[in-house]
N, C-alpha and C positions, 0 to 999 in steps of 0.2 A: 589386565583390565577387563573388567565386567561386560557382558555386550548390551548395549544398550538395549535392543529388540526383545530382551527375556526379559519375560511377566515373571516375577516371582506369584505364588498362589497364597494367598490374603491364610487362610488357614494353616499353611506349611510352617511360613516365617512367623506366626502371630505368638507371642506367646500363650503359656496354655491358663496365666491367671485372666488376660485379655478375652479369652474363648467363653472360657469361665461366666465373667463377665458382661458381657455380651449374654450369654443361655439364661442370667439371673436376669436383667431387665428384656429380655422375649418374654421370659415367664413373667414378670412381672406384669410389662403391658396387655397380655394376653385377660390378667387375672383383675386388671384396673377396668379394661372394654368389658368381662363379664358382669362385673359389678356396677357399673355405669350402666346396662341395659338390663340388668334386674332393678336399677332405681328407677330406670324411665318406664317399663313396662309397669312397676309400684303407683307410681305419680299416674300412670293413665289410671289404672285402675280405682285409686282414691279418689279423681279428678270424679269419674264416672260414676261415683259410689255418694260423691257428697251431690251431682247433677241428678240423680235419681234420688235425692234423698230430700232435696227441694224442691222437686217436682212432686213428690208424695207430697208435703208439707202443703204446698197451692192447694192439690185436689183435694186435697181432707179440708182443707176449710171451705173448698165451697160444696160440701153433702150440704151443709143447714140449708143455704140456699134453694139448694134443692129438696128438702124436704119441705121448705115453706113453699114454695111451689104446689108440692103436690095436697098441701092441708090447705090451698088454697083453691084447688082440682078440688075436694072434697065437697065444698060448700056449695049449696043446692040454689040455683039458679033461675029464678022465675020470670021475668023480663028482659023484652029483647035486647035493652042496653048491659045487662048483667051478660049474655050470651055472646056479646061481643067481648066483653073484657073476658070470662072464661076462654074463649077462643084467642084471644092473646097469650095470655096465661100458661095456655097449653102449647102454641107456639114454642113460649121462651124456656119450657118448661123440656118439650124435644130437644130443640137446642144444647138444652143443659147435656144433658142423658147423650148424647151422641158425641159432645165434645167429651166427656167423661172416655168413652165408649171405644174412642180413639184413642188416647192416652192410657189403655188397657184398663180402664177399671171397669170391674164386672158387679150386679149385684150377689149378695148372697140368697140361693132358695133359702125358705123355709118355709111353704105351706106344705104342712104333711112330712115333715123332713123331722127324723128324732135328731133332738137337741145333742147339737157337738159343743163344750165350753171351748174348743181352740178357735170357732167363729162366734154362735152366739151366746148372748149376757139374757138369763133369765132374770125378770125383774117379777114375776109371778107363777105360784105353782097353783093350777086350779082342778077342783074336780072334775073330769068330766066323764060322761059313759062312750059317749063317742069316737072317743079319741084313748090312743094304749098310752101307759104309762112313757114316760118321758119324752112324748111325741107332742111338736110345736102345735096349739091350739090357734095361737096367733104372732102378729109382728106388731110390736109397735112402732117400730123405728128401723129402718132398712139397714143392711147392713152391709160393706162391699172388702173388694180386694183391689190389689194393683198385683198385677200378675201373682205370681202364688203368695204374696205376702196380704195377712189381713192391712187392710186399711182402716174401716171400725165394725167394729162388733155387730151384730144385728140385736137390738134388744126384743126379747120374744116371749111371750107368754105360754108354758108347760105345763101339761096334762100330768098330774099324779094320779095314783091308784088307791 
C-alpha cells in the first residue's frame, strides 16, 4: 500500500508528451502577450499620429484668419473711431499668434534668408541689385511649421541675377 503522505513530483510521474505540451502553450502564451503589446503599443501610436494629425488640420485652417488679420493691421488709420477698431484688431490678432504659438506652430523667417523650396513657394523672380541672387526680396504670405513639419509654405518673392 502506497503511503498516503508522499507527494509524488508533477514532472517525475508526468508524462513527457504532457511536458511537451505544457513548453508548447508557455511558448505560445508568451509569443500571444508579445504580440498583444506590440498591437497596443501600434494602436497608441496610430491613435497619437491621427490626434496630431487633426490638430495640424484645425491650425492650418485658421492661418487665413490670421493673415486677414494682419492685412487688416495693414490699413492706415486716420480717426480716433478707426484707432479703436485697429486696437481690437490687434488685440484678437495676439490672441491668434499666441494660441497658434502654443500649439507649436512657429512662423517661417524670410527677410534676408536665401530661398529654401522644402519651406518657401516662390511666386516671383525679380531683378534686383540689392539683394544676391536667390535671396528672399520679400513675403507675401507667411509661412509656418508645426514642430519640424511644414505646415504651409511661405510664399516669397526672389532676387535673380
Amino acid at each position: 500500500m502506497a503511503e498516503p503522505d508522499a507527494v509524488a513530483e508533477p514532472d517525475a510521474v508526468a508524462e513527457p508528451d504532457a511536458v511537451a505540451q505544457r513548453d508548447e502553450y508557455y511558448d505560445l502564451l508568451l509569443r500571444k502577450t508579445a504580440e498583444f503589446d506590440n498591437y497596443r503599443k501600434r494602436v497608441d501610436r496610430e491613435r497619437a499620429a491621427l490626434a496630431s494629425a487633426a490638430a495640424a488640420d484645425l491650425l492650418e485652417e485658421l492661418l487665413p484668419v490670421v493673415d486677414n488679420l494682419e492685412r487688416a493691421l495693414e490699413a492706415q488709420v486716420d480717426d480716433g473711431a478707426a484707432a479703436a477698431y485697429r486696437s481690437g484688431v490687434e488685440m484678437i490678432h495676439r490672441q491668434m499668434l499666441d494660441l497658434l504659438r502654443k500649439r507649436g506652430v512657429t512662423p517661417i523667417e524670410t527677410a534676408g534668408e536665401d530661398f529654401d523650396p522644402n519651406v518657401h513657394q516662390a511666386i516671383a523672380h525679380e531683378e534686383s541689385a540689392d539683394h544676391r541672387a536667390g535671396e528672399i526680396i520679400g513675403e507675401v504670405r507667411r509661412g509656418y511649421m508645426l514642430g519640424g513639419r511644414l505646415l504651409r509654405a511661405a510664399m516669397v518673392r526672389v532676387a535673380k541675377t
